[in-house]
N, C-alpha and C positions, 0 to 999 in steps of 0.2 A: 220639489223636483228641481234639479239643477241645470239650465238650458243655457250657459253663457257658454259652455263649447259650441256648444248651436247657434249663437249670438255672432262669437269671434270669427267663423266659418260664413256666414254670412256677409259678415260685414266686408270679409274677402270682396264682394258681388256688390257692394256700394249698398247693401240693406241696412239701415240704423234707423233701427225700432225700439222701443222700452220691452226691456224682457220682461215686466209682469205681462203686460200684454201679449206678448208671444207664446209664454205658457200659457196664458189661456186660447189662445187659438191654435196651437199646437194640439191641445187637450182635445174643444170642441170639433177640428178639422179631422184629426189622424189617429186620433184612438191609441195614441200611442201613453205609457206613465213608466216606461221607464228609460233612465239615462241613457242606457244601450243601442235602445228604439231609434231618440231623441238623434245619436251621434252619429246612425246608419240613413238614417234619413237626411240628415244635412248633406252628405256626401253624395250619397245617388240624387242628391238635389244639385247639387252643384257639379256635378260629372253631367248631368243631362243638360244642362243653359250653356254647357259650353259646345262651342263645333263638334258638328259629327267627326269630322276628320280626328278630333284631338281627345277624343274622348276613353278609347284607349289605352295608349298612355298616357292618359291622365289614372286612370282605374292602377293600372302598375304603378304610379309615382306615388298614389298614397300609399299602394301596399308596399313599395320601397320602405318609405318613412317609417311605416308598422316595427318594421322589421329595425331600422335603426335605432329605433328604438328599446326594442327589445336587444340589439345589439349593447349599447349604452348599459342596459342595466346588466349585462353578462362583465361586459368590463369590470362596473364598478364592487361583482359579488367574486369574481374571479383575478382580477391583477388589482383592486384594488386603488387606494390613494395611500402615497407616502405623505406623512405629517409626522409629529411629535408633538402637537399641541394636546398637554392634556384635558383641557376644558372640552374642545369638541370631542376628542374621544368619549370622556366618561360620557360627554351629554349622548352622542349615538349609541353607546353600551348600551345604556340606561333605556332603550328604546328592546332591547332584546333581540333589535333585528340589525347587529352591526358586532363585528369584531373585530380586536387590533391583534397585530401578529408584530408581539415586541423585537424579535429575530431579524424581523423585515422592515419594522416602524411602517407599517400599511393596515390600512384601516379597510374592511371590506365590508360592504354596504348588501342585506339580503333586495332582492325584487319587489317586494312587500312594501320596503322601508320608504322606498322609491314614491311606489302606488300610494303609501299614505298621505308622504309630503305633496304630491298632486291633487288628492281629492282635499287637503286643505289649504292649499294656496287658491286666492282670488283668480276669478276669470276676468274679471273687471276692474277700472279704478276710475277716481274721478279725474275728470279733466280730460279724458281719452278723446282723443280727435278722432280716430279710429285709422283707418290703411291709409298708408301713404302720406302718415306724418312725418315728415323728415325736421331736422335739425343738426347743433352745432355738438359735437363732445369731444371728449378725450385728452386736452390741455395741452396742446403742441408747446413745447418747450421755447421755439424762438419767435420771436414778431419778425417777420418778412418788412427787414430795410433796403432801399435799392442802393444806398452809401455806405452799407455794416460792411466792414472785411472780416470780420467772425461775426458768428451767430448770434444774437445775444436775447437775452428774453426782455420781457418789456418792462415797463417802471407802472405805479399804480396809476398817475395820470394819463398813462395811453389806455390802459386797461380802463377807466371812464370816459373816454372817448371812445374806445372800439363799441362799450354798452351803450354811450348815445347811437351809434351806428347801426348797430343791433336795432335799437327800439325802433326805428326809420320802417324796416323788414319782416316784422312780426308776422305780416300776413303770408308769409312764406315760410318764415323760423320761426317754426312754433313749439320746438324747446332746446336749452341750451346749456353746456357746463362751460366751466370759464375757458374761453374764446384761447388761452393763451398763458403761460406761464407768470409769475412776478418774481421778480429776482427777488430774493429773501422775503418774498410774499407770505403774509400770515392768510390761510384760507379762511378764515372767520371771517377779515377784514374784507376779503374779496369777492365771499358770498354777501356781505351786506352791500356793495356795490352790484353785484349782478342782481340785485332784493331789490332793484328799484325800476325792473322792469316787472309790469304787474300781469299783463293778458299774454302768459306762459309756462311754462314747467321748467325750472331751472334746476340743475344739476349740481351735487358737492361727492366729494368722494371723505367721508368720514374717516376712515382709515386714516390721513393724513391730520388729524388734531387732537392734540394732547389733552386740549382742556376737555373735561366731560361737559361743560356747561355749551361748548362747543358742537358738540354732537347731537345735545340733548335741543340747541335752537333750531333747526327747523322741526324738529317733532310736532305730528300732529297737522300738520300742513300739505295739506293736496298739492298746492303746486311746486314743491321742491321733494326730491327724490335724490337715494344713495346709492352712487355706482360704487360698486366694490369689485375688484377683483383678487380672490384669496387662492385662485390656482396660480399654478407658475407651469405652463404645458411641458412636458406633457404630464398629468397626471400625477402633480406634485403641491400639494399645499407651502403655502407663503404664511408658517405658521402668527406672522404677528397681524398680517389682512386676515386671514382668520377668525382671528381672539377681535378685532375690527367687525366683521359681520356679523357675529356670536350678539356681541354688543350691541350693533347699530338694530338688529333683529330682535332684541329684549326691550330696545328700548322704544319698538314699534314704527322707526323708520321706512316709508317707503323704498324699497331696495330693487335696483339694475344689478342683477348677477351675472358679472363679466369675466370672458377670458377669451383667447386669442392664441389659438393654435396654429403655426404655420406649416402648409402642406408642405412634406418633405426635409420638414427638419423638425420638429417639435409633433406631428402626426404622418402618418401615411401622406405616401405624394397620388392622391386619389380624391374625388369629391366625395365618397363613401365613407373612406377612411376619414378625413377630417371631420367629417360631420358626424364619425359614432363620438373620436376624442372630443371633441367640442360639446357632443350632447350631455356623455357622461360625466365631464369637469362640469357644465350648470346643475346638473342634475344632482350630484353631489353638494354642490353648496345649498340647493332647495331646500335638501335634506338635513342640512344643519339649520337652516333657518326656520324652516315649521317645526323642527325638532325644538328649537331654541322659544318660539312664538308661535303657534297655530295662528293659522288666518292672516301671518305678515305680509301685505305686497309683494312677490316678487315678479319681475320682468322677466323675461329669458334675455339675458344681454351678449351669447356668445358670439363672437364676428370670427371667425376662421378668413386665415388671408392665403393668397396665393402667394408665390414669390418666383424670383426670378433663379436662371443659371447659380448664379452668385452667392444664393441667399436671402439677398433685397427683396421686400417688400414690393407688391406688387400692383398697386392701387387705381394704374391706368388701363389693365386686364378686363375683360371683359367678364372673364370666369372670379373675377373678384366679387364682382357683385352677381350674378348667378350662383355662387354659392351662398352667398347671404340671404340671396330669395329662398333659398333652398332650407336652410335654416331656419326663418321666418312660417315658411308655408308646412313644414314638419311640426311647428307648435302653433299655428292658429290651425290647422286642420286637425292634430291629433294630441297634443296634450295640452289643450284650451289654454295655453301661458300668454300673456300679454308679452309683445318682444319687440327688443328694439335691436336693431345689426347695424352693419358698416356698408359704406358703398356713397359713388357718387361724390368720388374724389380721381387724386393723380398723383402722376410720379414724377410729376415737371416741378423744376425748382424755383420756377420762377412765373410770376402770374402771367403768362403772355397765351397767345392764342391755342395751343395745345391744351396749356390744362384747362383752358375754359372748355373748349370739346371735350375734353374729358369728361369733363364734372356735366355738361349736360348730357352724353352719349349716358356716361355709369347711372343720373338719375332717372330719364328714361328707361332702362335696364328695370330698375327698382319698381317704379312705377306701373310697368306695361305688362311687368308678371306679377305683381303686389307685395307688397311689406305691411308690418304695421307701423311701424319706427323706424326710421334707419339715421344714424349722425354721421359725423366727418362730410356732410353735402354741402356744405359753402366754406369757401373762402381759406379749404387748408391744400397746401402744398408739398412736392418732396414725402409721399408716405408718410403724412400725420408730423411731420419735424416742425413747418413750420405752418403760425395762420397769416392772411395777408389780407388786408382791409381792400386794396384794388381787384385783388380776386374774389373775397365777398361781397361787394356789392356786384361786381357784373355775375356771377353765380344769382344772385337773386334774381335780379334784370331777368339774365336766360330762365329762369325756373318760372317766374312768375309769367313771360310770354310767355313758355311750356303748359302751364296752367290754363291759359285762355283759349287755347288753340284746341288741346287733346280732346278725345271725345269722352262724352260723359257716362259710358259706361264702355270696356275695354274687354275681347272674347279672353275668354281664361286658359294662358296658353299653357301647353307642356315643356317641361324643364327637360326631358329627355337626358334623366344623367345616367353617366358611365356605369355600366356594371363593374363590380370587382369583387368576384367570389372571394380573395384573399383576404378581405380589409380588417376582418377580424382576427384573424391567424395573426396576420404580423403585427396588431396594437399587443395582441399575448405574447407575444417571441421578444418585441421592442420593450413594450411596457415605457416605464418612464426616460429609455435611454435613448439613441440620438436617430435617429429618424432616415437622415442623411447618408449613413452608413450599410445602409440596408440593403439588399439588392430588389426588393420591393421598389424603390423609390429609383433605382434605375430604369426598371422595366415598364415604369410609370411618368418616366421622367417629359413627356408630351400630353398628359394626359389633361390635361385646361386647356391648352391651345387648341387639343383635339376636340374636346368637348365646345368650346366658344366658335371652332371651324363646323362642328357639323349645325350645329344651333342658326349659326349664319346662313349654311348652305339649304336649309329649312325654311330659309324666312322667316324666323321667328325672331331674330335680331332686328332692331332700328336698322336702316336704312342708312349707310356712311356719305 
């Protein structure tokens, strides 16, 4: 019997128990033997321990999730992924529940194919701290100098001091990809320097090295995992990160399957909408990946951002990380994926007293409605551009007082997000083309602010 969706739902509620033990007390308590039983029981478990007030919609916001879900897989059997890589195709062919449509170069994925790569992806890994592990990813391109007049990324000796810096903070950053860019860095070189912090989960993104002897070093190693990301939003494979995952998933890497849809240009300008493109891009790469390896690790790594008027990247939003929770609590409540998202950062460019309120208002955010992972939470700046050593250590500082102060078990609140009957209609009408153009994303063009204003006027925001 399989209970680690009943595991990962839990542990939402700060429950960490050994799952043989739970199956057998689940068995002797509830009469219950099958998974069905098992996954309807966590829920009407965790919908009752929360506030009467909130319990409601809470019962709606799973059957949201339900439902996006099933959205997700309408996408990926109906509009499909654009690729040309012939290795994943033949391999999804070869499953009998997948066809390419040469005319279109899109690849259409049945419901089934979905359902199978779920039932055999892990619900568990080792080293899992469980909710509300946060950490560093994503490799901001510049080191934050207060005397640079251009940007520049860092040299390998600051990149060994930012890891001395790091190792100071573990009890807060408990896992990490590399902090920061190297100008003509070989990432081999860079993962054996991040290799020398030991009580963590450090991060490489495979994709990025040529050598296979490369790819093949961390194999086999609980504490290092591979973020890949082989979509390019919306709904478009990055056919040679692809032929990368294919790879890193044969060769039994632990895998972070990432992408990054932004609302209203690259997805619907809607939390609904972002969240099917965002479901059905991870869900898609799962599906190459248990296709590739039954049984390979994967994360659900999608972060969906908001963004501004402009374009820009949105990362001091409150609906930034509300949508990430949203994300998060769609796959440890309903398709038992271990996940890591974004949030608990800023848009400020420079480490000063704003983006510190940021970075602690966003983690609080994270925390007070739960995640299980989330990175970009210490020490990055300017929308993931740059990282800054003065603003990771005071990020720690606030996070780790944050830590000693919260209380040790938090009511489970409701996300209360936006209905949008359309959100399916226009990912089919847009499909992979521009988002922005749409008169959807006009009509929707307040819909975060709206959503983070009623959220506040609720009282279920932090307190400013």
């Amino acid at each position: 019997m399989n209970s680690s969706r009943l595991y990962i739902v839990l542990k939402s509620e700060s429950f960490l128990c050994d799952l043989g033990w739970l199956n057998n007390y689940i068995i002797a308590n509830f009469s219950v033997n099958k998974f069905e039983d098992l996954e309807m029981l966590a829920y009407d478990d965790l919908i009752s321990r929360a506030p009467a007030e909130y319990r409601d919609a809470l019962g709606q916001e799973w059957k949201l999730y339900d439902g996006l879900q099933e959205n997700a897989k309408i996408v990926l059997a109906e509009v499909g992924i654009e690729t040309r890589n012939r290795n994943a195709i033949t391999l999804l062919e070869a499953t009998g529940l997948a066809g390419y449509d040469e005319s279109a170069a899109r690849i259409y994925l049945l419901p089934e194919l979905i359902d199978q790569a779920l039932d055999s992806a892990p619900k568990t890994f080792a080293r899992d701290e469980g909710v509300n592990t946060l950490g560093i990813g994503g490799i901001p391109p510049f080191l934050y100098r207060e005397a640079d007049e251009f940007p520049l990324p860092a040299s390998y000796d600051e990149l060994e001091h930012l890891i001395g810096v790091i190792s100071e903070n573990l009890d807060v950053v408990r896992f990490l990809s590399q902090p920061v860019k190297v100008h003509r860095g070989d990432p081999l070189a860079c993962n054996k320097i991040m290799d020398r912090l030991e009580n963590c989960i450090k991060v490489t993104c495979s994709a990025y090295m040529n050598d296979a002897d490369a790819v093949n070093w961390f194999s086999g190693r609980e504490d290092w995992h591979d973020s890949i990301c082989a979509l390019k939003s919306p709904l478009t494979a990055m056919d040679d990160m692809l032929q990368a995952l294919v790879k890193s998933a044969e060769t039994g890497n632990n895998l972070r399957l990432t992408t990054m849809p932004l609302a209203g240009r690259t997805s619907p300008h809607s939390p609904q909408g972002c969240l099917i493109v965002n479901q059905a891009e991870v869900m898609f790469m799962l599906a190459v990946a248990q296709t590739a390896k039954p049984g390979v690790l994967c994360m659900f790594g999608g972060m969906p951002c908001t963004t501004g008027p402009h374009g820009d990247l949105a990362y001091s939003h409150d609906a930034m990380n509300l949508l990430n929770v949203a994300v998060a609590r769609l796959n440890m409540w309903l398709t038992g994926l271990p996940t890591v998202q974004s949030g608990g950062s800023t848009e400020e460019k420079r480490p000063n007293e704003k983006a510190l309120q940021d970075g602690i208002r966003g983690r609080r955010i994270l925390c007070e409605f739960g995640v299980h992972h989330a990175r970009h939470c210490f020490g990055v700046l300017d929308n993931l551009n740059f990282f800054s050593e003065e603003a990771f250590v005071k990020d720690c500082d606030a996070h780790r007082k944050y830590l000693k102060t919260k209380p040790e078990q938090m009511a489970l609140k409701p996300l209360h997000i936006p209905a949008d009957d359309q959100a399916l209609e226009v990912i089919r009408r847009v499909a992979g083309g521009d988002y922005y153009v749409d008169y959807h994303t006009t009509a929707n063009i307040s819909a975060f602010d709206d959503w983070a204003a009623d959220l506040e006027a609720k009282g279920l925001l932090p307190s400013r």
